[in-house]
Structures are given as C-alpha cells and as structure tokens.
C-alpha positions, 0 to 999 in steps of 0.5 A: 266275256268280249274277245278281240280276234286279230286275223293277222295274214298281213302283220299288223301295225298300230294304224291297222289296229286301231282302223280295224277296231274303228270298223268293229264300231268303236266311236270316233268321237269317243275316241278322241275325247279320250285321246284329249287327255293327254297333253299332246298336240300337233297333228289330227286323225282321219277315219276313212271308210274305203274298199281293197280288194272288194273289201270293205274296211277302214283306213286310220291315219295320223296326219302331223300339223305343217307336213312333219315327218312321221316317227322313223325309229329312235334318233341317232342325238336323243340329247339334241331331238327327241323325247326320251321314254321317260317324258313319254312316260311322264306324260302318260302318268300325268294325264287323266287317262283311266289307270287301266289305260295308263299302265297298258300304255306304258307297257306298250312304249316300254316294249318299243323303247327296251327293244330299241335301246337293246339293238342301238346299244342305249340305256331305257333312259337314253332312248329317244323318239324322232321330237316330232314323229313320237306323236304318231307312236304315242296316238298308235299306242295310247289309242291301242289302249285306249280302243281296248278299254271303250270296246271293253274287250277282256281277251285279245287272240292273234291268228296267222300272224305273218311278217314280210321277207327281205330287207327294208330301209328305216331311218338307220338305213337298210335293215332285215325283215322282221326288222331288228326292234321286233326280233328283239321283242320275239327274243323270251317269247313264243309267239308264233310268227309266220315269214311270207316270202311273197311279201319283200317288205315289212308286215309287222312294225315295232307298235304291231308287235308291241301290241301283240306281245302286251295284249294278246293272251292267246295264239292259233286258236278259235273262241267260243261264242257268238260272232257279233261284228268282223272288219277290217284295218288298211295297212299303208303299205303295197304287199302285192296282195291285200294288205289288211288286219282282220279283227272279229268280236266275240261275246260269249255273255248273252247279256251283252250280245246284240238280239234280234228275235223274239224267240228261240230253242234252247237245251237245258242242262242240270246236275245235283252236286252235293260235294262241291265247295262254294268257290267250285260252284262260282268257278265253274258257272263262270266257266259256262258263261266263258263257253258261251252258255246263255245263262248258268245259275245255282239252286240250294236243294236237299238229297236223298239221307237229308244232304244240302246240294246244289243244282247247277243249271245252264242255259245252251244252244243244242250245237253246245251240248256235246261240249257243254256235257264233256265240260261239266263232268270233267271238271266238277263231281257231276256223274250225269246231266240232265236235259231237256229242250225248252222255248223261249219268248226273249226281248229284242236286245241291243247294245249301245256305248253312250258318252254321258255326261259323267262318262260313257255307259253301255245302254242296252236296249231292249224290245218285244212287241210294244213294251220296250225297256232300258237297263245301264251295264252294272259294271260301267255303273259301279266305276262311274259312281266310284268316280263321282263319288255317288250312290249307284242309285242317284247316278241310274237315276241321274244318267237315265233322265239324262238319256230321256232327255237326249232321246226327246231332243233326237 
C-alpha cells in the first residue's frame, strides 16, 4: 500500500499539490500525456525545480496562452462568460481519461461548484467558472487526480493542516480568511484545520481543499512503512514564512519498495490457527502487509487430535515486533507467537513508472551481484491487457521485447 502524507503547516493548494508530487518523482511527460486527454487547450505547464529557505522543492505553475487572466472565482454573468459545471463535467465524461480519473475529478469540481453555488446563492447548474481562468482549475484538479492515479497512491493523509487569518481580496471583492468556498466545504466534515495568526493571507484555496475533503482518508496520524522519497511544492503566495506543502511517500508493500542491499536481518513470526475461517486468515495477512510486514503467508498443517490448521507467518523488522505481536493476538485466536531472527541474502530492488506503448507500467528492476532480472507489476499488467484486449502473456511478452529494445537504443 502506497501512502501519500501531505504536511500541510502552510495550507495547500492545487499547484502546491501537484509541485509536491512533481518533487515525489511524478513524470512530467507522463503527465502531460495524460493531461492531453481532455479537450482543453490554451495554456502550457512549467516544472520548476528551485529553492525557499534552503530548501530544495519544486514550483508547478500554469501559464495561459496570450497573458489571460487566471480563475478569480465564479463570474458574476455565468450566461454571458463562463463554463458552468456541467460542461466541465461533460468535458471530463467525454474524454479518454481512465474511469478512476474521471469520477475523482468530477468529484474534486462538484465540491468547488456546491460551495460556490451555496455562498453566491446559485444552483449547481447556474454555476459558472471565469471562460478563461477554469482552465488553470481544470489542469489543478484534473491533474490532482490524474497525479494520483500515476503515482499509484492507495491513501491520502493531511497533517497540520493550517489556514491564513484576516481578510483577502477575490474577484468579489474583500473576503474573510478561510475564505467562504472553503467554510462551506468544512460545513458536515471534521476536518481538522489549524488558524495561523501569523500568516494574514489565504493558505487554504478552494482546489486545496477540495483535495483534502475528496481524497484524504485520514487526519494527524503517522503511517506505518518505509519512507521512500519526501518533497516539496512551492505556494505562490508571500506568508512571512515558508510557504510549502510537504508531501512524503510511504510504502509499506516490500514488493514495491526500492532496495539497495544484498542483505539484511529480519524476525520471523509464526502462530498455528485452527479456528480461523478463510476470509479471516486473507484479512488479516493483508493487514500485515498494510503494517509493513515484508511478506505474510499461510501453510495448511494438521494438529494435535488430526485438526486441519494453518500457520500463519511474517516476515518483519525486529523494530516491528512489539507491534506486530500485539496485533496478531489481538485481532486473531492466536494465544502465542512464535519467533526467531533469520538473514537474508536479497536482490537489489528498484522501481520504475515506464510509458509503453500500450500504457505506463511499473518495471522492477532487480539486481545481485552479476545476475540481474526484470518483472512488470501484475496489477498494471492485468488492466493493460483488459484494455487490449490481450492474454496477459502476449502482452508480458510483447511489453518486455519492447523494453529491450528500448534499453539497446539507450
């Protein structure tokens, strides 16, 4: 399971978001690839690494062809200027984005346009964003979703999440800080936001928050696995301090991790269950896996007075013990556990997103000493030949000659 940890001491927005996931590694040209899918035109993207406060991060921007003016809120004429939310809507639907990027998407505007419409008195329908500053708002949270979905992230959790103080001028003139979109947005929710007084500006934009309450599944709380990249995405606006969304990727499947030894120590775990149904048995494995266990499997044995069983085993860091223990008897009918600490000799392990020509792929990439191998992610694999149409063995076999032929080109 891929974790997305937003670090959010400076509020968010939707260029923080996407600059930060820019920094995780996300793929520029992966992105805009996907991003061409939908029939919108008119402006370009720029992807800039840079520095704040001796920090390294990156600054993602939206730049409108001809100098136009970026989105200011919903117009005043929406018969006159403007795309309401159900050509925006229409345009999403109509486009060969993924389903998954669509209905996230949609979800993302329909937040945004029930929160304008609620504080400006306007049905859903009547809606309207700025003809040409939307675009800016439909790259921000088309490419949220569309950022999510390439980085293969299963859960999103915002820490410290804080808004400005004060007051802030919009294109209706001077507004309180939160501004009223994202009030209205708070408006059924608990989603913990933290007012900084020292900050007399806006922190937390409409996009941001639509991307908090659509995506995050968790709030103040730590993830457990291995911390594979951290960065940083630029706000635009001066706070008096740094002005930065933090966002650090946590993988708690081994299988998916990046490895870069040959060798480690690691504690085996065992318990013999012999009243445990089936669908316990893969519940909990998969909640060892969530927890970081490098691996979790099951044997059939048989007990004492001829019962059928099973074992159930993990793979953990000895740092993972105590809480590894505490979660297997808490939650299966296992009265002890088993242990010992064993060495491994492992294979050097990295991972890579590759654009194919039939989709992108993550390729890992593995290594010891001199025997080197490569393996296609199974998942990635499945809905590529879904969407073939091919046996997932022509397609292993057509994207790995591929790959080779890639690699000899250089």
């Amino acid at each position: 399971m891929k974790t997305l940890v937003l670090d959010a001491f400076s509020g968010i927005s939707g260029d923080m978001f996407l600059g930060a996931l820019f920094d995780l590694g996300l793929s520029q040209t992966d992105f805009e690839t996907e991003l061409k899918k939908l029939p919108v035109t008119g402006y370009h993207l720029t992807v800039t690494p840079s520095s704040r406060s001796s920090i390294q991060g990156t600054d993602f921007d939206v730049i409108l062809d001809d100098h136009q003016v970026k989105d200011n809120g919903i117009t005043e004429h929406g018969h006159h200027h403007g795309r309401s939310f159900a050509t925006i809507k229409q345009l999403i639907a109509q486009s060969t984005l993924t389903p998954a990027v669509k209905r996230r998407a949609t979800a993302l505007f329909e937040q945004v346009a029930i929160a304008e419409g609620h504080v400006h008195h306007k049905s859903l329908e009547d809606v309207h964003f700025h003809e040409v500053g939307a675009i800016d708002s439909i790259v921000d949270m088309v490419g949220a979703a569309i950022a999510l979905e390439l980085m293969g992230i299963d859960r999103v959790i915002v820490n410290n999440l804080a808004d400005g103080s004060g007051t802030i001028k919009i294109a209706h003139g001077t507004v309180p800080v939160p501004v009223p979109a994202v009030m209205q947005m708070r408006i059924g929710t608990a989603i913990p936001i933290h007012q900084r007084f020292d900050a007399h500006t806006e922190l937390i934009t409409p996009t941001g928050m639509a991307i908090v309450k659509c995506c995050a599944t968790a709030f103040d709380t730590t993830s457990d696995g291995v911390i594979e990249r951290t960065g940083y995405g630029f706000g635009k606006r001066e706070t008096g301090s740094l002005n930065a969304l933090r966002a650090t990727l946590v993988n708690s499947q081994l299988s998916q991790q990046t490895v870069n030894q040959e060798q480690d120590h690691v504690t085996l775990l065992a318990t013999n269950l012999d009243d445990i149904t089936g669908q316990q048995l893969a519940d909990t494995i998969a909640g060892l896996l969530d927890r970081g266990a490098k691996d979790a499997w099951s044997e059939p044995i048989v007990m004492k007075k001829g019962r059928p069983a099973y074992k159930l085993c993990c793979l953990i860091t000895p740092q993972q013990q105590a809480a590894i223990v505490t979660y297997l008897l808490t939650t299966t009918p296992a009265i002890g556990i088993r242990y010992h600490h064993v060495h491994r000799a492992i294979m050097n392990r990295q991972i890579k997103l590759v654009t194919t020509s039939y989709g992108p792929i993550h390729v890992k990439y593995l290594r010891y000493h001199n025997t080197t191998k490569r393996t296609l992610e199974h998942d990635d694999l499945r809905q590529l030949a879904t969407t073939h149409q091919l046996t997932m063995a022509d397609l292993q076999a057509k994207i790995l000659n591929e790959l080779t032929t890639m690699e000899q080109k250089g």
